[in-house]
N, C-alpha and C positions, 0 to 999 in steps of 0.2 A: 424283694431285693435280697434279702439275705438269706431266701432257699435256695436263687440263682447262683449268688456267691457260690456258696457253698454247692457246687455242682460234681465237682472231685469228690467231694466226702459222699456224697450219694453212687458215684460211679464203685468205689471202693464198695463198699455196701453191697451191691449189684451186682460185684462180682469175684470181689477181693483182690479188685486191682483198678488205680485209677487211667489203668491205658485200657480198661475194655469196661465201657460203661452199655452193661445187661439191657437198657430197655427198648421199647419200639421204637424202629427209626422215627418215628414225628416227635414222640418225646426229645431224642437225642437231640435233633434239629429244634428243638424248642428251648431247649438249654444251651445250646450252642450260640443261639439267638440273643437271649437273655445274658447268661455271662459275660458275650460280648458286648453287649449293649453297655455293662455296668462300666468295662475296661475302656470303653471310648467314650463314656460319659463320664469318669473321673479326667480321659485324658485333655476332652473338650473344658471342663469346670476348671481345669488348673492351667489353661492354656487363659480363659476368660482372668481369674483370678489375678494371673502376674499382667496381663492387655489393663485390670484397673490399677493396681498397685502402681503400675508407669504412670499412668494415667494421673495419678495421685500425686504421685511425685514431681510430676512434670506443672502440673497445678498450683503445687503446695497447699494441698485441700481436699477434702472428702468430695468421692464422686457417687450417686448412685443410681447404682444399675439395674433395671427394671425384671421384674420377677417374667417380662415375659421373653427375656434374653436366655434366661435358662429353662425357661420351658422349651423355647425355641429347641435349645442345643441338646435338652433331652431326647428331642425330634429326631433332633440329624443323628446324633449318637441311635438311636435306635434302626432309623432305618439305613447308617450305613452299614449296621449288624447284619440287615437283612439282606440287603446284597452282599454283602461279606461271606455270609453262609450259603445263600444261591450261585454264587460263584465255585464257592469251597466242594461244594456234593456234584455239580454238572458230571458228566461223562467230557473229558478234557479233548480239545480238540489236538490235531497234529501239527505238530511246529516242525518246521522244516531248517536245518543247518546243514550247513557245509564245511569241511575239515581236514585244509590239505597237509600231508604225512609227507614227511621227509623221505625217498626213498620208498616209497610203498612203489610195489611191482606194480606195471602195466595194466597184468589181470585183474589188478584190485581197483581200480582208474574206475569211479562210480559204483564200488558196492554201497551197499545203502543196508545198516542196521537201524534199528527200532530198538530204543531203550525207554522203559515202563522202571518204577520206583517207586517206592511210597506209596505204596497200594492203601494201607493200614486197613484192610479186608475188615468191617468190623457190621455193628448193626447197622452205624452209617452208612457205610458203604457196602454192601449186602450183594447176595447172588448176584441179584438183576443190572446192578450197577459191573459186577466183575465181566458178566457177558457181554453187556453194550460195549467196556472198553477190551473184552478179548476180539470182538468180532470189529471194531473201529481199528485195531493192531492189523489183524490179517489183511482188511482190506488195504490196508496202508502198502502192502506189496514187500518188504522188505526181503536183506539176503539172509539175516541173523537177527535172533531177537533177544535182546540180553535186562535182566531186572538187577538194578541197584539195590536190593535188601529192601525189607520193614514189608517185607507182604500182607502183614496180618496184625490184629489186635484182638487177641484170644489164645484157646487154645487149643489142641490140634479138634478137643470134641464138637468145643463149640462153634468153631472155624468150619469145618467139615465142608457144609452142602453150601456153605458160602462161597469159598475156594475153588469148589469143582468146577465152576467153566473154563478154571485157565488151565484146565488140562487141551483144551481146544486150542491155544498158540500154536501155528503152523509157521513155520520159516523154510528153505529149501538148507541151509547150513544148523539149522536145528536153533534151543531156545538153552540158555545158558544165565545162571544166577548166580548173585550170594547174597549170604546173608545180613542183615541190619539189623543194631544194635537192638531192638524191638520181635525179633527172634530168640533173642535171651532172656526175657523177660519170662518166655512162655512154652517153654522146655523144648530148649534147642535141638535133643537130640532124637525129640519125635518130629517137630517141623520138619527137621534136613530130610530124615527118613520118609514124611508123609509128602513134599515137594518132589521128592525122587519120583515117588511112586505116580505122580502127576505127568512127569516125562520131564522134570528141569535137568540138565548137568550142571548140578553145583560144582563150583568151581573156589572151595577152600583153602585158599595156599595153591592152588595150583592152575593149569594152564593145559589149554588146547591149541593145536596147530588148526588151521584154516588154510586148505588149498587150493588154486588154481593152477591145474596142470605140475609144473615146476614151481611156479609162486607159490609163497606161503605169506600166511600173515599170523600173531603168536596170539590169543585170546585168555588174558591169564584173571586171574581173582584172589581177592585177600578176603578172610575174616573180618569183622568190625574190631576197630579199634575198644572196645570195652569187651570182647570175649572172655580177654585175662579176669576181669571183676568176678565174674559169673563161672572161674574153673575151665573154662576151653582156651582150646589157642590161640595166640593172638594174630595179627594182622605178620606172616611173615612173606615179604616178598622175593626174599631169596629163594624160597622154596619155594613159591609160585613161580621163579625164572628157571630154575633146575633142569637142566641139560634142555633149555629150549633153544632151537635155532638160531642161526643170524637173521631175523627178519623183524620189521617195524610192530611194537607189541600195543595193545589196545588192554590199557587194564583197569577193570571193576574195583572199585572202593566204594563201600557206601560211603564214608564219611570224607568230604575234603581235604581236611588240614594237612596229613600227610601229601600233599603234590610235590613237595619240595625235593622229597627222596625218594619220590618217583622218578617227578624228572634226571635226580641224580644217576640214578638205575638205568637213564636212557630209554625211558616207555614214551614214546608219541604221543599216546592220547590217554588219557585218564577220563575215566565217566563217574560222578558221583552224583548223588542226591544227601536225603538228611536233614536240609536245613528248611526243608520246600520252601524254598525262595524269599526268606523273611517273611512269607504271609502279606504281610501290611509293607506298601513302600515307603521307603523312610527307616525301618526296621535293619537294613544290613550291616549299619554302624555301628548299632548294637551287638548282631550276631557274628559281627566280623571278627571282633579277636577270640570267639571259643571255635572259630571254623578255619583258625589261619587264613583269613583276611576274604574265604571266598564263601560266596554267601548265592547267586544267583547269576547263571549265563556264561560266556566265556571265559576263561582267563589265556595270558599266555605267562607260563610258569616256564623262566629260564630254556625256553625253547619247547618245552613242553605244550599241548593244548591238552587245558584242562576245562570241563563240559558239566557245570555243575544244575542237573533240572530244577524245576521245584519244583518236582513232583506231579504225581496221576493222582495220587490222594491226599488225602490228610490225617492225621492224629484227630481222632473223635472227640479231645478231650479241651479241643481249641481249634475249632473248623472253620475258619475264617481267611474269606484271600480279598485283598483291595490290591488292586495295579499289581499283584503277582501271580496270573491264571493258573491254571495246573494245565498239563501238557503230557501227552505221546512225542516224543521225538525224536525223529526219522533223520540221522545222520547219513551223509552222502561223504564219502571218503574221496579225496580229489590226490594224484600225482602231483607234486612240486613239480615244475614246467620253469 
């Protein structure tokens, strides 16, 4: 139990950092196991704990509770680790939405992008796993394929021949990123550089037009909100609007919390990731006031729709999903009617 605990401090060891823990993926998945096991079986022991304490009180009297009720819930605590983590590593399947745009042209009337996030490319999630879900993407058919940030957990060396399949995303409007706050951990300005060279158009503070004939639609991006920590620049979206069109804007944020002065901005549709989807449900409540209140699935922000996944992957360092699967998600843009 308490090498499990201690599973960050080994990861740091590993590699000198606790977002990219060095060893074979069954290790990783066996710590991931483990740690969660301990975190659901304090949450289970303290759940039983206050069930006798009422119990007691309600009594006026000692009650007690048989050694095979916590064995028990050692039980369940362990195996819903193990689907927690079996869930957490799958190759995610495609979730399918819908999202009708104010004014979006005619010609856009059912374009369909595919948004991917939270990769966190690591030992966990490894080549084989980036190819299952680059070739799961393609077949998905989409017109645009765009990635919310946090592609990786490493560095561009150790990344390298992990990364390489998603040079394979094919789109007919091409494949468009930025970057998450998890790109700065692990020198940002080889990543941008080495995702470039992959075929992504990052899209930093700025912005592509999309055309149909005379339609247009605006495809803009911001940096993550913690750039500034790290010496880069921060999240500006004035500079990603800069001399772009009159037409309905679709803009990338890894991080949530800003929707507000999106929507203020007049952007349609916001797409985020970041929080993968509290993980565990029941969790959102918790992570709702560090994400301005959006934690997982739609919102509708002041006329705004805002699209927040939970993610393709996961952070290696807590790989665990109950009731919040990981997902490809295959947006369908619909004309107000």
């Amino acid at each position: 139990m308490l090498a499990a605990s201690q599973f960050h401090f080994w990861s740091r060891l590993s590699s000198g950092s606790v977002f990219a823990p060095e060893f074979p993926r069954g290790v990783v998945i066996a710590f991931n196991w483990a740690f969660g096991a301990l975190l659901l079986l304090a949450l289970v022991q303290i759940a039983l704990d206050l069930g006798t304490l009422a119990t007691m009180a309600v009594r006026r009297g000692g009650v007690a509770l048989p050694d095979t009720v916590r064995y028990a819930a050692a039980g369940v605590a362990a195996l819903l680790a193990a689907i927690g983590v079996a869930q957490a590593v799958r190759v995610p399947p495609v979730r399918d939405i819908a999202v009708t745009i104010p004014d979006l042209p005619a010609a856009f009337d059912g374009y369909r992008l595919i948004q991917l996030t939270d990769l966190h490319i690591s030992r966990l999630f490894p080549q084989g796993w980036a190819r299952a879900v680059v070739d799961r993407t393609n077949a998905a058919g989409a017109d645009l394929i765009v990635v919310t940030g946090d592609f990786i957990d490493g560095s561009v060396a150790m990344r390298r021949d992990d990364v390489a399949p998603l040079a394979g995303l094919r789109a007919p409007d091409g494949v468009y990123a930025i970057p998450g706050n998890h790109e700065y951990f692990f020198d940002y300005g080889g990543w941008m550089r080495h995702l470039s060279g992959l075929g992504f158009r990052m899209l930093p503070n700025a912005h592509r037009v999309l055309t149909r004939g005379d339609a247009a639609i605006v495809l803009a991006g911001v940096t993550d909100i913690s750039a500034r920590a790290h010496g880069e620049a921060g999240p500006d979206l004035g500079a990603a609007l800069a001399r772009s069109p009159a037409a309905p804007v679709i803009l990338l944020d890894h991080q949530p919390r800003l929707a507000r002065a999106a929507a203020a901005r007049g952007v349609a549709l916001q797409l985020s990731g970041h929080t993968h989807g509290g993980m565990i449900a029941g969790l959102a409540a918790a992570l709702g006031p560090a994400n301005g209140g959006f934690v997982s699935g739609r919102y509708d922000v002041d006329g705004m729709t805002l699209y927040v996944s939970n993610g393709t992957g996961l952070w290696p360092g807590f790989a665990l999903r109950l009731g919040r699967p990981p997902e490809i998600t295959r947006i369908t843009l619909r004309a107000a009617r």
